[in-house]
N, C-alpha and C positions, 0 to 999 in steps of 0.2 A: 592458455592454461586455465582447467575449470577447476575451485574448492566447491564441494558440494555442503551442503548445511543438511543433515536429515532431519523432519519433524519432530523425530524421537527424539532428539539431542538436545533440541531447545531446552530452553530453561521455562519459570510460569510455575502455574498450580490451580489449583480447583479450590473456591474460596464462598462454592455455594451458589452465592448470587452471582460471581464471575468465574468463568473457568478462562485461562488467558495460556498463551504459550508466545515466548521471547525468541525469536531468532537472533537478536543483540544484547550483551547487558543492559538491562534496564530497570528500575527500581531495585526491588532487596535482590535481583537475579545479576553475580556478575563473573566473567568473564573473560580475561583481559583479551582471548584471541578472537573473542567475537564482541571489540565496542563499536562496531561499527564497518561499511564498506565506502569506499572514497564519502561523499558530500550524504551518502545514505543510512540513519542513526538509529529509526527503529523500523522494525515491522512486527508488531504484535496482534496475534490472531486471538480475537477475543468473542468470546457467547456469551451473554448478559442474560441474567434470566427474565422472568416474563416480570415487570413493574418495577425493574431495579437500576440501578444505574450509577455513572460519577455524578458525584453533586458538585458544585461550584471550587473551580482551583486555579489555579496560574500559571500561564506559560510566557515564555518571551523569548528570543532569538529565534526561532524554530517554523519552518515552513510544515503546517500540518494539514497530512490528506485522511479522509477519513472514503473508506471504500467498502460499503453495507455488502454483502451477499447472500444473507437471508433474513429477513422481518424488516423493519422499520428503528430507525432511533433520531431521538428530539433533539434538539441541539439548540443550545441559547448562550449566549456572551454578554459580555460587558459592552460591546459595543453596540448593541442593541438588535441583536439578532436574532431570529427566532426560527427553526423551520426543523422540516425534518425531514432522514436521507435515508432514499429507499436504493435495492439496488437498480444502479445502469446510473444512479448518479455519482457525481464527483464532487467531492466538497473538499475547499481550502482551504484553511484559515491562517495566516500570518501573524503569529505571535507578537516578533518585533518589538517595541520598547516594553512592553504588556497587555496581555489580556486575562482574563479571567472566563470560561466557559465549564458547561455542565453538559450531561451527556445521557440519556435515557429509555429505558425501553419501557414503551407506551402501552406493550401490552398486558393484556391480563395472562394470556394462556399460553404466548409464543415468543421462543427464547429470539435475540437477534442475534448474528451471526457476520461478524465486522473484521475486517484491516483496519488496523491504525497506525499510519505510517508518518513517521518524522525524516523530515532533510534539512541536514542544517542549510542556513543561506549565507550568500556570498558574504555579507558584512553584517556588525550587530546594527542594532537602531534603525531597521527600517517600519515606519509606519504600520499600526497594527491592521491588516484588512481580510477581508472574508468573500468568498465568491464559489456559489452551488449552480450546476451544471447537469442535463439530463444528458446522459449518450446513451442510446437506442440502441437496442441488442443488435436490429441489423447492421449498426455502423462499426459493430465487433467481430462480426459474422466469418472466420476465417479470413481474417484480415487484422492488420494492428490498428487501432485505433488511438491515436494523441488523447491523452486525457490533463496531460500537466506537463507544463512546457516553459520557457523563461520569458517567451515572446508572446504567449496565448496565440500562436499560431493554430491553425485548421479549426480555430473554436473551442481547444484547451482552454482550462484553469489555469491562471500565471503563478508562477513559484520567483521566487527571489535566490536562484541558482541555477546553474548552468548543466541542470540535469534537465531526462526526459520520462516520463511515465506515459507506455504502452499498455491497454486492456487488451486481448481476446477471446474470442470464446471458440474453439476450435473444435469444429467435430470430429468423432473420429477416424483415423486413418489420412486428416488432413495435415500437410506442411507449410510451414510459413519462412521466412528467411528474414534475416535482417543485418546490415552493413555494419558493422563500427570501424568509425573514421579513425585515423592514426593518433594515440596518446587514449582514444577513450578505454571507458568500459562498462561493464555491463551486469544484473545482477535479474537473474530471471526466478521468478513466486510462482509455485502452483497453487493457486487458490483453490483447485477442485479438479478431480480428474486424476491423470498420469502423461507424462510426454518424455520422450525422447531430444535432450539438447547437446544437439552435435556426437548423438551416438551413448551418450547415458541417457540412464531411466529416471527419470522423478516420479516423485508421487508425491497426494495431497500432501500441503504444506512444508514440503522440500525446496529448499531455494539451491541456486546456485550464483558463486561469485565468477564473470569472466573475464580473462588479461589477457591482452595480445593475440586476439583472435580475431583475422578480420572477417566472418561473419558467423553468422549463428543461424542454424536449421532446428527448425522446433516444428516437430512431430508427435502429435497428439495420438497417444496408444489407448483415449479411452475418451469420451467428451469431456472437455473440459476449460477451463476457467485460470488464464495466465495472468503475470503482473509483468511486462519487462523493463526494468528501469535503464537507460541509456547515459553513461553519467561523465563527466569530465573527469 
């Protein structure tokens, strides 16, 4: 069984310096049939304009990925962290008892162009921690690539839950497949492009939620740039 989410339908708004769009309730955007998909809480597609950004706030419980796909953005925590995530990297941060982080686009002239995804984790109170990751376009290359995983298996980013995040970048008229094990499921992001999942069309920023399907064919109808989360 696939729910399709269309980009149009999100929730979000244009606020200037952030244009944002919610595929989940999230802040003043709510929703009760879309708070979330299994262990999967947000995914918000946000453009930051050139020199502006989140300044300093708190999070806790929440396994947080941040995944750039155009410009650059700075990133600093309370835990003494500094750096900043370009695309092909993977950043993590683990909320857990608390953290406090900022978020910002360093440029003058160029907007950035981010995912910022939350998964809740298996239990509260785990240790707050943080870990950035380069994966190489070729190691995306019409193939899925581990990017966040619960074991930091293949050179993933570890998460504190028993989901999986897949990147690739599919050219066009290329196929990819993918298994889900009995009990799972699956929720696949167009981050750019249009594909074909198991015979629907997506297009940018359409997700879809999948159950009880044991496997998935994703067919790229144009180049582009997937997210597919594998979840319990």
């Amino acid at each position: 069984m696939m729910t399709i989410r269309r980009s149009d339908e999100r929730g979000g708004g244009d606020y200037g310096w952030l244009k944002t769009q919610h595929t989940f309730s999230f802040d003043q955007y709510y929703d009760p049939e879309w708070m979330n998909f299994r262990s999967l809480r947000v995914i918000n597609e946000d453009w930051v304009a050139p020199g502006a950004g989140f300044p300093m706030h708190p999070h806790r419980d929440m396994e947080i990925i941040t995944y750039v796909l155009e410009g650059a953005l700075e990133h600093e925590d309370s835990m003494g962290n500094g750096s900043t995530i370009r695309p092909g990297d993977g950043q993590r941060m683990s909320a857990g008892t608390g953290v406090r982080h900022s978020e910002a686009n360093p440029s003058k002239t160029e907007s950035v162009h981010l995912l910022q995804i939350w998964i809740m984790p298996d239990r509260p109170g785990h240790e707050p921690g943080y870990e950035q990751k380069e994966f190489p376009a070729t190691e995306k290359q019409n193939k899925l690539r581990l990017l966040a995983s619960p074991d930091g298996s293949d050179g993933s980013v570890t998460i504190h839950q028993d989901a999986k995040l897949y990147v690739s970048l599919l050219s066009s008229g290329k196929e990819l497949k993918h298994s889900l094990a009995s009990g799972r499921s699956a929720w696949l992001q167009v981050a750019k492009g249009a594909v074909e999942l198991n015979g629907q069309k997506l297009n940018q920023g359409d997700g879809a939620a999948v159950r009880n399907e044991p496997e998935l064919g994703i067919k790229a109808a144009a180049d582009s740039e997937i997210l597919l989360f594998d979840l319990a």
